[in-house]
C-alpha positions in Angstrom: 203.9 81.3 -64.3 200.9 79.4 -63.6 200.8 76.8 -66.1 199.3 73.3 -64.0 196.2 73.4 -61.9 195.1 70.8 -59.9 191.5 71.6 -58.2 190.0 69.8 -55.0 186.4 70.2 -54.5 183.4 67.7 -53.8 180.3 70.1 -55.5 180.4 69.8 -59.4 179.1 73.1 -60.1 181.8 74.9 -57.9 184.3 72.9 -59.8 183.1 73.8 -63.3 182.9 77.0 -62.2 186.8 77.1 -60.9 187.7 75.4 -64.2 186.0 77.6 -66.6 187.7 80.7 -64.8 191.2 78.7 -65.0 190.1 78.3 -68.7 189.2 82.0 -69.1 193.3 83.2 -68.1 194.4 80.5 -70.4 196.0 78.0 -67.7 196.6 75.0 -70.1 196.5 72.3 -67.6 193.7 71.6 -65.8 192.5 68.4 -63.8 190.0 68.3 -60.5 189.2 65.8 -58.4 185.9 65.4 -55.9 188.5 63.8 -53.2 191.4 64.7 -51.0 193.3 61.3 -50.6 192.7 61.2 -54.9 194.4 65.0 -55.1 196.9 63.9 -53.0 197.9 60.9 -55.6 197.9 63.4 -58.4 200.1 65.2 -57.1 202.6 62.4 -56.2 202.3 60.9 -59.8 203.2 64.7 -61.2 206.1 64.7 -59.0 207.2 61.7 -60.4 206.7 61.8 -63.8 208.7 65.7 -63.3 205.2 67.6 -64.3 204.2 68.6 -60.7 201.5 71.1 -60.6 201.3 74.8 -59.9 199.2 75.3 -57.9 196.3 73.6 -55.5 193.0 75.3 -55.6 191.0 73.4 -52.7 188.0 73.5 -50.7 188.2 73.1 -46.7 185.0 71.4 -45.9 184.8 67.4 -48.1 180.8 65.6 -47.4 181.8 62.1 -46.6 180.5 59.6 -48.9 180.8 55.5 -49.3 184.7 56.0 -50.3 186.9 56.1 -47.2 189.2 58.7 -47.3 192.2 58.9 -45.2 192.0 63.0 -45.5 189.3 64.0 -44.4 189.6 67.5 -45.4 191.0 70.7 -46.9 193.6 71.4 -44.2 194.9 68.1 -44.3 195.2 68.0 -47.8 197.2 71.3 -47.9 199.7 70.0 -45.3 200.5 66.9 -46.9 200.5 68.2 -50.0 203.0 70.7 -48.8 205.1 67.6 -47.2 205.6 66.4 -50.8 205.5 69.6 -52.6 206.8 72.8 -50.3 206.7 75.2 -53.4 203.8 74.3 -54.2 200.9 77.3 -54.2 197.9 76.9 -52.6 194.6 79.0 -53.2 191.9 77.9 -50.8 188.1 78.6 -52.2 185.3 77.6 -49.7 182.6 79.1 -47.9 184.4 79.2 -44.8 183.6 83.2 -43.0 185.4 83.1 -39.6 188.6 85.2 -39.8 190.0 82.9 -36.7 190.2 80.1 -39.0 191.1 81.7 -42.0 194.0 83.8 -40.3 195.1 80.3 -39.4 195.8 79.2 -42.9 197.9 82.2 -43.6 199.8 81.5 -40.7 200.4 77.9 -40.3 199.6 76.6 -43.6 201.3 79.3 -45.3 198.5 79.3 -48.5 198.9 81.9 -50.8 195.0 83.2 -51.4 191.8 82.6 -50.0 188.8 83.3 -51.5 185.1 82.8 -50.2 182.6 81.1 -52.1 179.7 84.0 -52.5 178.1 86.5 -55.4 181.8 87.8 -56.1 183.8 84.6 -56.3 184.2 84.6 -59.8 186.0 88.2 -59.4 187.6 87.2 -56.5 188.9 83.9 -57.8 190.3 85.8 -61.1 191.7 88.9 -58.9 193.6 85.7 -57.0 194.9 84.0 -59.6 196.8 87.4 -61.2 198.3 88.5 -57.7 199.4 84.8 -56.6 200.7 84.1 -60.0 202.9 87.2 -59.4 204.1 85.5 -57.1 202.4 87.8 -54.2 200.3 87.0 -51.4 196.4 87.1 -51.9 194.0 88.4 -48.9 190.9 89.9 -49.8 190.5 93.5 -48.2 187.5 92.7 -45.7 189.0 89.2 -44.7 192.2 91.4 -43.8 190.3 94.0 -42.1 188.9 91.2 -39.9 191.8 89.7 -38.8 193.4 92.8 -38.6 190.8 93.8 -35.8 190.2 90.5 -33.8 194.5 90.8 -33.8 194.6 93.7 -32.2 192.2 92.5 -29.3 195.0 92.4 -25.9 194.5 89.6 -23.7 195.3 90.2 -20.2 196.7 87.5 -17.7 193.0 87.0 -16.6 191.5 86.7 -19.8 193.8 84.0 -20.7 193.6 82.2 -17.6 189.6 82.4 -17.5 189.9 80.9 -21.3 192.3 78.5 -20.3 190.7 77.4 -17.6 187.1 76.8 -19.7 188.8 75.0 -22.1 190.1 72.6 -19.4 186.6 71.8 -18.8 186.2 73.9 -15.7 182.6 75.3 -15.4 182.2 78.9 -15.3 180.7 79.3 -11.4 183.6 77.5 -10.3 186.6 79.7 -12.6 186.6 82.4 -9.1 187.3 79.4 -6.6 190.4 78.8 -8.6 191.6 82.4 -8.8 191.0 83.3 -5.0 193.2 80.3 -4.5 196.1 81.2 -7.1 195.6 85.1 -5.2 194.3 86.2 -9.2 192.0 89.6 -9.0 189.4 90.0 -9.4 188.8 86.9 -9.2 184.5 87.5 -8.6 182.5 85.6 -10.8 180.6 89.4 -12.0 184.0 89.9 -12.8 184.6 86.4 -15.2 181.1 87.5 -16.5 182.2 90.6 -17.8 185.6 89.6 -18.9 183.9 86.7 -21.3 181.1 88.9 -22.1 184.2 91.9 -23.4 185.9 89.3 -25.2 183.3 87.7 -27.0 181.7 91.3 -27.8 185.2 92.7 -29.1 186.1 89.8 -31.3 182.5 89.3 -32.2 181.2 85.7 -31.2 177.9 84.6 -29.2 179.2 82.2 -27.7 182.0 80.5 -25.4 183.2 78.2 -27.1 184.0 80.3 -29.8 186.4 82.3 -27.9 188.0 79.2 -26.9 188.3 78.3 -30.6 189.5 81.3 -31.8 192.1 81.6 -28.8 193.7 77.7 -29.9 193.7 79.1 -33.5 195.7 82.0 -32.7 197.8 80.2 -30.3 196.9 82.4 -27.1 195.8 79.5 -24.9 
């Protein structure tokens, strides 16, 4: 059972807000904290004193201020947390809509909810805390509907080389040079064109470097 909460977000409001809901399902521990490197120490003094917390509710995104901070930001807090702490849970509340990146929590920081700051947070945040404290993984429907379809997108040999190959730095108009000479077909540039242009239409970006993004995330290039 939930019983220690330790909350990591720099916007008062959103942290009221997070504590009044922790307050609502009775949690009787409660502390926050507007910096990372400061949640960080809490949770190394808990340890100590054998009263570690629960669970980390954190934001992703921390607006740097005069204070240096050696983490700079949600993911980074998480993973040292989790150095320290592995059982530790971890419910990550920010504004953060790109299922590239949040599909990369799940699966390489292993958190056990997400929940995006928006009109239904409040539900969201409550509906979290019942299934995580079940000890149950927490992924709201449409988040798991969009990782679910940008997933299911199959790169070929030539998508991943053409990706590969822009994230290298190589320009676009010069991507067919390099495939006529490592005998890749088609290896046009109409044909690059239409390969990015697929991609980024399937998995839903505007842009390149998106796609290149979202393939590191995901670990395809």
């Amino acid at each position: 059972m939930i019983k220690k909460v330790l909350i990591a977000e720099d916007h008062s409001m959103a942290s009221i807000s997070i504590v009044k809901i922790m307050e609502d399902l009775s949690i009787p521990e409660i502390l926050y904290t507007y910096y990372c490197d400061d949640a960080l120490m809490h949770i190394r003094k808990a340890i100590q004193v054998e009263a570690p917390f629960d669970l980390l509710v954190t934001d992703l995104s921390f607006e740097a201020d005069h204070r240096e901070q050696h983490l700079k930001n949600g993911e980074q807090l998480i993973a040292s947390a989790r150095a320290i702490q592995p059982s530790l849970k971890v419910l990550v509340f920010s504004g953060e809509g790109r299922p590239a990146i949040i599909g990369a929590l799940y699966r390489d920081l292993v958190i056990d909810a997400y929940v995006r700051k928006g009109r239904e947070d409040s539900a969201e945040l409550n509906a979290a805390m019942k299934v995580i404290d079940a000890n149950k993984l927490y992924m709201p429907a449409e988040i798991r509907r969009s990782v679910n379809q940008k997933n299911s997108f199959e790169f070929s040999t030539l998508d991943v080389t053409i990706v590969s190959l822009l994230s290298s730095g190589t320009k676009q108009k010069n991507i067919p040079a390099f495939l006529q000479a490592n005998a890749i077909k088609p290896s046009g540039l109409s044909s690059v064109e239409k390969r990015l242009s697929t991609m980024r239409e399937v998995l839903g970006f505007s842009n390149n470097e998106q796609l290149i993004a979202y393939c590191k995330d995901f670990g395809i290039i």
